[in-house]
NUDRENLUM-761052 format. One record per residue: residue in three letters; x, y, z of N, C-alpha, C in turn. Coordinates in steps of 0.02 Angstrom, whole numbers, padded with zeros to 5 digits, always signed. Layout:
<atoms>
ALAXYZXYZXYZ ...
</atoms>
This chain:
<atoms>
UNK+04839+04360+08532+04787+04327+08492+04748+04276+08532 UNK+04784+04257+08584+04757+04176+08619+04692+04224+08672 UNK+04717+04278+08694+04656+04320+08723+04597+04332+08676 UNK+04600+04355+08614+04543+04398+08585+04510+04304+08563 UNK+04514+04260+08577+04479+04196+08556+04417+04176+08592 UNK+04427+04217+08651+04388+04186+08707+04313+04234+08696 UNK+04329+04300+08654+04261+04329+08621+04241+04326+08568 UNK+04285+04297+08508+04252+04287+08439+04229+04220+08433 UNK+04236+04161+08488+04169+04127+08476+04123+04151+08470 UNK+04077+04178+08515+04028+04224+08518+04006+04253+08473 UNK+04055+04297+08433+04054+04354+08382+04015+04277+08314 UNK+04045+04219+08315+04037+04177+08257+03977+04134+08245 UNK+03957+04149+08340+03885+04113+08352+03826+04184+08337 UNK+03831+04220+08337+03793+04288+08326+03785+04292+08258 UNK+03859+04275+08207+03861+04299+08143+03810+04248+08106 UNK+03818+04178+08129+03779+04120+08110+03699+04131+08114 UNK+03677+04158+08177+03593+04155+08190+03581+04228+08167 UNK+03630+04287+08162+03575+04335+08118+03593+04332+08047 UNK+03619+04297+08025+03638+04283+07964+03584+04232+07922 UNK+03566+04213+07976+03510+04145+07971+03435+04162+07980 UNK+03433+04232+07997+03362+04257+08021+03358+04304+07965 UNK+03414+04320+07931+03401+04372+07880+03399+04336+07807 UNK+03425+04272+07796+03410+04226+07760+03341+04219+07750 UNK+03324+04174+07812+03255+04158+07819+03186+04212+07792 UNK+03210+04295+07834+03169+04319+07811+03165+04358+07744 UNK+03223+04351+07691+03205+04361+07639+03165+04285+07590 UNK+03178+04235+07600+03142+04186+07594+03077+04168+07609 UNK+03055+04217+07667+02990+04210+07676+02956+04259+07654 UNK+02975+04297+07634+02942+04373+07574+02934+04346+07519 UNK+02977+04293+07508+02965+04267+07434+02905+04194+07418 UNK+02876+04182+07499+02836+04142+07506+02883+04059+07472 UNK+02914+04064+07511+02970+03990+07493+02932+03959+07538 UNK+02935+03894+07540+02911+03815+07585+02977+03836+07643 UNK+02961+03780+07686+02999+03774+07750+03049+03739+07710 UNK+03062+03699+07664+03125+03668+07668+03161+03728+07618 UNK+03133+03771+07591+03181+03790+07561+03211+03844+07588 UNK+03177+03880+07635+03183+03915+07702+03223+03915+07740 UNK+03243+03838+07759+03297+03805+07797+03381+03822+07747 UNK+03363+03810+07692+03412+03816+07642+03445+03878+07636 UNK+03395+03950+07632+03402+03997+07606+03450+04034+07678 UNK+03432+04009+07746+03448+04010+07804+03523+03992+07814 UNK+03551+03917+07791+03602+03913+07797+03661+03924+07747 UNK+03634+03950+07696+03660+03977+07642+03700+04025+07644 UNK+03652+04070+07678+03656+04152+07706+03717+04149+07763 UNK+03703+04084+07806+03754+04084+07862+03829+04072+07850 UNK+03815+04030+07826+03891+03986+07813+03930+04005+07729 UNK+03901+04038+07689+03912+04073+07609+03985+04076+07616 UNK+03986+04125+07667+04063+04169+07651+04114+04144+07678 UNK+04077+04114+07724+04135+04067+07798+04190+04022+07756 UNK+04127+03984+07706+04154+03929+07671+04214+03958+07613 UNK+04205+03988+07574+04249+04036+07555+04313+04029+07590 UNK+04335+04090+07632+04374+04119+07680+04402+04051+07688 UNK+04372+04000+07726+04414+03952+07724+04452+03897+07669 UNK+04420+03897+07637+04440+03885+07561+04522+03931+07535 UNK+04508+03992+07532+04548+04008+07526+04622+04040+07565 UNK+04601+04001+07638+04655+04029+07707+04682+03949+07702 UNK+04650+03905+07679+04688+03843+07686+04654+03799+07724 UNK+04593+03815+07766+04568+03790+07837+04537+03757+07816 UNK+04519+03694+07862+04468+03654+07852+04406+03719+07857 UNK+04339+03676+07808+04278+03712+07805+04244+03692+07850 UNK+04226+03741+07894+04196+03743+07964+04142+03701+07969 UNK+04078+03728+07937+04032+03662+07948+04030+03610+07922 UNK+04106+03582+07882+04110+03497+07880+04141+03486+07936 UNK+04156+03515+07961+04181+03471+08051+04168+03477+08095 UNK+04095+03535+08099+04042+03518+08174+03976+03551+08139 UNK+03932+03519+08137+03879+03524+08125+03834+03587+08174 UNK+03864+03601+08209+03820+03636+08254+03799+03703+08203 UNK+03834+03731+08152+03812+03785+08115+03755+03762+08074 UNK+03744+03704+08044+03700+03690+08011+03622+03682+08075 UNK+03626+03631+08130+03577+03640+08164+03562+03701+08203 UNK+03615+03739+08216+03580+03811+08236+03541+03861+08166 UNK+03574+03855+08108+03552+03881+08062+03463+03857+08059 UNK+03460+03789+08031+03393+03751+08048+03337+03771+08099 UNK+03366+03775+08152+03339+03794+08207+03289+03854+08209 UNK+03334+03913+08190+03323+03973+08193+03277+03972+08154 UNK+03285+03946+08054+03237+03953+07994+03189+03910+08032 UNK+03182+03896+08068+03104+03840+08083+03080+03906+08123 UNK+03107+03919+08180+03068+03969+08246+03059+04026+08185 UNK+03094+04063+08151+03079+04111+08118+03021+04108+08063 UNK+03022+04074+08036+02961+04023+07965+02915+04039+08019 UNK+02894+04007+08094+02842+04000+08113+02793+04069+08148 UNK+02854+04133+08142+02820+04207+08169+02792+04222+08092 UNK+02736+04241+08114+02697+04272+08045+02738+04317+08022 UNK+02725+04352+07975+02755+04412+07940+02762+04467+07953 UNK+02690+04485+07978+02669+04542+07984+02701+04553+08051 UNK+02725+04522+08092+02735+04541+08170+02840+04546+08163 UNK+02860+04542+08108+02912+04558+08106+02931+04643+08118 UNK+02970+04685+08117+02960+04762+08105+02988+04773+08022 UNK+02973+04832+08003+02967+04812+07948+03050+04817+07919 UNK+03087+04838+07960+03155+04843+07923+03199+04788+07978 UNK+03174+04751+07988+03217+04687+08031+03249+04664+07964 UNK+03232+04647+07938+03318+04608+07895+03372+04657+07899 UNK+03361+04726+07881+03410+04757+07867+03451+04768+07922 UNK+03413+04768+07985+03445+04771+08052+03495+04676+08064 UNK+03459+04647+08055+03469+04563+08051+03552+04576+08017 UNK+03533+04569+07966+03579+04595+07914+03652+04632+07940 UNK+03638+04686+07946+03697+04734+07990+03741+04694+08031 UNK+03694+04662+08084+03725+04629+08155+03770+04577+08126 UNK+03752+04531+08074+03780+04495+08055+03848+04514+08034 UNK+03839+04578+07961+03884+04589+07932+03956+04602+07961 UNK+03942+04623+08039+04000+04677+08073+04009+04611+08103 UNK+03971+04568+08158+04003+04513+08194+04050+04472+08131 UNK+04041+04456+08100+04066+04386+08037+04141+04432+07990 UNK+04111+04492+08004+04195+04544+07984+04258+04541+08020 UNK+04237+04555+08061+04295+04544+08117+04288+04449+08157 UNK+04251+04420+08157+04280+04340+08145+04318+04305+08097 UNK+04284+04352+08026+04337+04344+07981+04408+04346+07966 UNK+04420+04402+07989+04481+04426+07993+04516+04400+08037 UNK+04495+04379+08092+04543+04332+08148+04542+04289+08133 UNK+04506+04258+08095+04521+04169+08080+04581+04187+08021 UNK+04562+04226+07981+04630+04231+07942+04701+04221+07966 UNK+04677+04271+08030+04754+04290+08036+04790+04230+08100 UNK+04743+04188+08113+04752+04129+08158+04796+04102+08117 UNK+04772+04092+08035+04821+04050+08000+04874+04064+07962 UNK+04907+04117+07967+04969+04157+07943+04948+04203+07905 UNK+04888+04227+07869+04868+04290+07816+04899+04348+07850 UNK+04913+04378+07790+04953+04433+07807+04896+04485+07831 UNK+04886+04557+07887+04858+04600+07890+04803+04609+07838 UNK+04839+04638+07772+04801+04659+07743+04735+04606+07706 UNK+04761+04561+07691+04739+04491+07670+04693+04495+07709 UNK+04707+04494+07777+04652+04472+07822+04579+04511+07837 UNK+04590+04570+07813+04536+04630+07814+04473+04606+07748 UNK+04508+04594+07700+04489+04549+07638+04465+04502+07656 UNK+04496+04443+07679+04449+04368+07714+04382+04410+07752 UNK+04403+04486+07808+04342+04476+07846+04273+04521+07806 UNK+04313+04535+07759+04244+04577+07702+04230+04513+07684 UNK+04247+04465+07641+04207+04405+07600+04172+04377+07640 UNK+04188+04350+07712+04142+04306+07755+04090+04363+07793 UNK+04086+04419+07787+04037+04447+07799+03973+04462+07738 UNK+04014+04491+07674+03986+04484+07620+03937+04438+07567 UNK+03985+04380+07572+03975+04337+07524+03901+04302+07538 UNK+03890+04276+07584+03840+04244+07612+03763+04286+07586 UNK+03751+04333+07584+03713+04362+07570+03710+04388+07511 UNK+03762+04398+07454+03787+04402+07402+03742+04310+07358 UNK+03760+04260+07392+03749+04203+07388+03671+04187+07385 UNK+03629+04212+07439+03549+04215+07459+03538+04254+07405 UNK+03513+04315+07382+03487+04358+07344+03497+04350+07261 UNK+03554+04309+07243+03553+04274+07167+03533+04212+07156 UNK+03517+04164+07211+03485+04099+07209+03410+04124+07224 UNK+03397+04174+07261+03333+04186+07278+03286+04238+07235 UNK+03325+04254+07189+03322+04300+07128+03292+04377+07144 UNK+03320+04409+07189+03321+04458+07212+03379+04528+07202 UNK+03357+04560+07206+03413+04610+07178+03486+04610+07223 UNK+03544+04603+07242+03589+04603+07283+03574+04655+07324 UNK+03595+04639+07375+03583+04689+07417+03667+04753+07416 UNK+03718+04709+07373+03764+04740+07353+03757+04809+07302 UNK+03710+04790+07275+03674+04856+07244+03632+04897+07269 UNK+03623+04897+07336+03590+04952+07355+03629+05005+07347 UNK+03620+05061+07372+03645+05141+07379+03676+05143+07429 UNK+03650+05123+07512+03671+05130+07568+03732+05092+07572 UNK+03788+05110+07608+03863+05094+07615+03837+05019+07643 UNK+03855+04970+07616+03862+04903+07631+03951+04875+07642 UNK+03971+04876+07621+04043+04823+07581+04070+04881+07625 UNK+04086+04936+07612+04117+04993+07646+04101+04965+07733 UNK+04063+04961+07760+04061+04964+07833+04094+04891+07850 UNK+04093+04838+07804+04120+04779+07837+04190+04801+07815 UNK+04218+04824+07785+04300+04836+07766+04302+04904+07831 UNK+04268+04945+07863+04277+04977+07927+04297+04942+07971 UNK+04248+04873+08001+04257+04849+08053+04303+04802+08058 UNK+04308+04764+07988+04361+04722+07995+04434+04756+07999 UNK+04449+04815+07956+04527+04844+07961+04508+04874+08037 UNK+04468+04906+08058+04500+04932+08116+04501+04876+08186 UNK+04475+04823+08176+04508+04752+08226+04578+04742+08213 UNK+04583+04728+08135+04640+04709+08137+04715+04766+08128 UNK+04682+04837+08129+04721+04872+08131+04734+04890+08207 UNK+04709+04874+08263+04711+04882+08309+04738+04835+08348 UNK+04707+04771+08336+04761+04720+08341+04804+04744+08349 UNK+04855+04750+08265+04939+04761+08236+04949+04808+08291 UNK+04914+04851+08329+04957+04897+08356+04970+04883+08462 UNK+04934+04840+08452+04959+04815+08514+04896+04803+08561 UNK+04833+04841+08561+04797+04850+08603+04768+04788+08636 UNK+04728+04789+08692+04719+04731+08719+04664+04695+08718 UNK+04649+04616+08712+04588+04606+08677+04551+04636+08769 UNK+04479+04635+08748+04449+04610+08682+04424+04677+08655 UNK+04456+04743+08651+04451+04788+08624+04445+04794+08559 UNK+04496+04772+08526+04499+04748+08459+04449+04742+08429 UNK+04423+04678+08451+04348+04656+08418+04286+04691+08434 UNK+04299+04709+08485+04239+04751+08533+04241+04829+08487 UNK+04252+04854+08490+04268+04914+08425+04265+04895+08351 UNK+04290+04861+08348+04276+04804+08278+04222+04805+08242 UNK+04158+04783+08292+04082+04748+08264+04070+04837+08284 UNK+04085+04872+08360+04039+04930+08364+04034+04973+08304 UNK+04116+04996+08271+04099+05048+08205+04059+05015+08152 UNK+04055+04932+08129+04046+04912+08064+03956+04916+08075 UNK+03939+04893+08174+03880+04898+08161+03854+04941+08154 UNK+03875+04999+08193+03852+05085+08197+03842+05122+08115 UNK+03910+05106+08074+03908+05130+08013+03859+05117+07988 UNK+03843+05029+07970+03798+05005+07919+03750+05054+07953 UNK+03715+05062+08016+03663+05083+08051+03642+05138+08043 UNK+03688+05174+08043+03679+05250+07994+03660+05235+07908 UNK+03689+05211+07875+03668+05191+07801+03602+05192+07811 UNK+03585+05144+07842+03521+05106+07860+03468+05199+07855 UNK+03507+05203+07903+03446+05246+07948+03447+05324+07896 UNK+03494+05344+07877+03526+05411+07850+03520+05417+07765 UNK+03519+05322+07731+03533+05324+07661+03603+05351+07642 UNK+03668+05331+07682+03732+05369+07682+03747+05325+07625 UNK+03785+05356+07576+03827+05333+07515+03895+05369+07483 UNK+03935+05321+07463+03979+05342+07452+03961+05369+07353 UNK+03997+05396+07328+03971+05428+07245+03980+05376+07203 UNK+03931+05379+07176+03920+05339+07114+03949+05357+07048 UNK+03997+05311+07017+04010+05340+06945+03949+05366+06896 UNK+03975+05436+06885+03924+05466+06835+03929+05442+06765 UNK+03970+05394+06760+03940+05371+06685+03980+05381+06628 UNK+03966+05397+06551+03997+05463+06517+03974+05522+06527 
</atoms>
């Protein structure tokens, strides 16, 4: 575990700024002000984190270093200031993705840093990938993006069990994680790109 640490910083600084760019740019579709921009930004970032730690026992990350809130800030300012139109037109959903798979498998290792069991921990790394954006889209009164069609929730429960199922089995970091974010990002990426879904209850 003391090996795979030295790459999920990284994975947590990634999950923070596209988490924060995909914030931002549903906020700016909705023609929000800069401060609320900033908001919708770190909302998006830190949603699920706060969570996860809440319920692993951990202190909550950005009350004890600020750096997630000023990188969050950061980003919603540089991002607020690219026009609209020069975005492409499916960058959140890409934004989005990158996030979902990095913050899955950070999830899950911070879990399991603090005694969560395996399975538990696949769970922590779906909510801190999830939630955050779950969080943006009902304050921002937008449809969840949990309700789309395309496999969402499914690809972060990919990347996070197969880190931490790979982990359990011995392999060496930073494989783990490195395989981790590749299937959760690849999957969502296909959704994205393919409209892949799992069946919908037909109802009565």
């Amino acid at each position: 575990m003391d090996e795979i640490r030295s790459l999920l910083p990284w994975l947590d600084i990634a999950g923070l700024a596209v988490f924060a760019v995909s914030g931002t740019l549903v906020a700016v579709r909705q023609r929000v002000d800069l401060v609320g921009v900033c908001f919708f930004a770190l909302v998006t970032a830190v949603g699920g984190g706060t969570l996860r730690d809440l319920l692993i026992d951990a202190p909550v990350f950005w009350m004890h270093d600020s750096m997630p809130i000023i990188l969050s800030v950061v980003i919603a300012v540089a991002a607020w200031l690219v026009p609209l139109r020069w975005w492409p037109e499916r960058a959140f959903e890409w934004f989005d993705a990158a996030g979902l798979a990095a913050y899955s498998v950070y999830g899950a290792n911070k879990a399991m840093l603090f005694g969560v069991s395996p399975v538990s921990a696949v769970a922590a790394g779906v909510i801190t990938a999830c939630l955050g954006g779950v969080i943006r889209d009902v304050t921002i009164g937008v449809p969840s993006i949990l309700m789309r069609h395309e496999l969402y929730v499914t690809t972060s429960l990919v990347g996070a069990g197969l880190f931490v199922g790979l982990d359990q089995l011995g392999l060496p970091a930073p494989w783990p994680a490195a395989l981790g974010v590749l299937a959760g990002f690849s999957l969502r990426g296909a959704a994205i790109r393919w409209k892949l879904h799992l069946p919908a209850h037909r109802g009565s």
